[in-house]
C-alpha positions in Angstrom: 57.3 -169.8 -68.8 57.7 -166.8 -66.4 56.6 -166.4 -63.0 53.2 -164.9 -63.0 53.6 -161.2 -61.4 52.8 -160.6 -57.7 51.0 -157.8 -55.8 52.7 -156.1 -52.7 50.6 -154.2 -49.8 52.0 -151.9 -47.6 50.6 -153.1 -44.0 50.8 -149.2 -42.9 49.0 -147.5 -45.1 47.6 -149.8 -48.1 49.6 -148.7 -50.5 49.9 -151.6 -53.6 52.8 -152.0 -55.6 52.1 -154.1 -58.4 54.7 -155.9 -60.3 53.5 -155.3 -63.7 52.7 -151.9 -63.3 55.7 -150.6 -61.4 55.8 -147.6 -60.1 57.5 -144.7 -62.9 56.8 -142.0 -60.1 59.4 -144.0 -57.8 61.8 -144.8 -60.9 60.4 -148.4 -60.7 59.3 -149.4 -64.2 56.8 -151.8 -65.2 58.0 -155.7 -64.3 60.3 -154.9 -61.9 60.2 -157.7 -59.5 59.5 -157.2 -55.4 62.7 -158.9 -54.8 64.7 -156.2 -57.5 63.7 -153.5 -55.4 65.9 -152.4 -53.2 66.0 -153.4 -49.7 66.0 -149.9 -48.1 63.4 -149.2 -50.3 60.4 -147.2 -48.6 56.4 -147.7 -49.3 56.2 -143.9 -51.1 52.8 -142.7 -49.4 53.7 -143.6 -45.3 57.7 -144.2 -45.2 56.9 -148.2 -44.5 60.0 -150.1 -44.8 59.8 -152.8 -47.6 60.1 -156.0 -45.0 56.0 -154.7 -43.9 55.0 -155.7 -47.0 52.8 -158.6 -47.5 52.3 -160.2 -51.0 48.4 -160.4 -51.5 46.2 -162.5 -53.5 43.2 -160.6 -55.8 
């Protein structure tokens, strides 16, 4: 069974990246995982580097 997909905040701007959903508009497609992003990776609205991101619960 597969690890349930997580939900990433930006703790600028509140920007959500959610695993299932990707982001197509940043070349992220859906189910790419947080830690398959790229480490200089920037939140797309505020410029937020990807370590000021907290995982969040809904």
């Amino acid at each position: 069974m597969s690890e349930p997909y997580k939900i990433w905040q930006c703790r600028t701007c509140g920007y959500i990246y959610e695993e299932a959903l990707g982001d197509p508009n940043e070349g992220l497609a859906p189910g790419t995982r947080w830690a398959d992003i790229p480490d200089d990776w920037i939140c797309p609205l505020c410029g937020t580097p990807k370590s000021d991101f907290d995982m969040i619960e809904l």
